[in-house]
N, C-alpha and C positions, 0 to 999 in steps of 0.2 A: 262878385258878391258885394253887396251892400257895407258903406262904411257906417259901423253901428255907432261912432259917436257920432253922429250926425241925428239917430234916430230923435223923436221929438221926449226921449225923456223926461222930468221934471217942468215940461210947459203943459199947462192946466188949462183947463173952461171954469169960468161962474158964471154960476147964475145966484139966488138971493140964495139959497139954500144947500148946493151943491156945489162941490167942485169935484175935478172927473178929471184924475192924474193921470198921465201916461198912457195917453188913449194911443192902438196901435193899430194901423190895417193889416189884414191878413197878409197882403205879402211880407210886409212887415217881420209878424210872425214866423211866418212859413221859413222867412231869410234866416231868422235869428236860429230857427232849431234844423235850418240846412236840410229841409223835405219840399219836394214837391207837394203840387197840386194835389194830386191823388194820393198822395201819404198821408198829407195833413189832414185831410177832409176823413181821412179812418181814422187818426189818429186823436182827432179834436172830437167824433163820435164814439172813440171808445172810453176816451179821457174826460167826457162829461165837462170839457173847457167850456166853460160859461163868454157867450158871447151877446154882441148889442144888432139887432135886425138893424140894419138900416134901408134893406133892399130886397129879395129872392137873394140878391146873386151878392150883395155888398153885406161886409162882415167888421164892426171894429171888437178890440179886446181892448180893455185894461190890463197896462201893464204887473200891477200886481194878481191880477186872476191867474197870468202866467206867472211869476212868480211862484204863487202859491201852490201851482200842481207842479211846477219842476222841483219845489221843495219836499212836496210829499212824496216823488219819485228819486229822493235824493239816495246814493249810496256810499258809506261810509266803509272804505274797506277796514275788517280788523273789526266791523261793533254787529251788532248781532239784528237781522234785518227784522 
């Protein structure tokens, strides 16, 4: 398995107007939530995970788009879902 503080967390792109945190490749991904290929690819289609084309076959995320659907999927034992 991947060592995740190595991932490229908190290093940024600019440009004038944009900067674009925590950009992550799909294996990237896939490593962080410990699914294959074929998991993820249902899992990122049922989950409506907003991702960037860069290719057919190439995928990047921002790390907070992942953030934000692991939060919405979050479960708090003991609070009421």
């Amino acid at each position: 398995m991947k060592d995740f503080q190595n991932l490229p967390f908190g290093r940024h792109f600019e440009t004038k107007a944009v900067k674009i945190h925590d950009v992550l490749t799909e294996p990237d991904v896939r490593d962080l939530l410990g699914m294959k290929e074929e998991e993820f690819e249902a899992f990122r289609k049922e989950t409506g995970l907003p991702f960037i084309r860069i290719s057919e076959e190439k995928r990047l995320y921002f790390g907070q788009d992942v953030v934000e659907l692991l939060s919405k999927r979050r479960v708090v034992p003991g609070r009421a879902v």
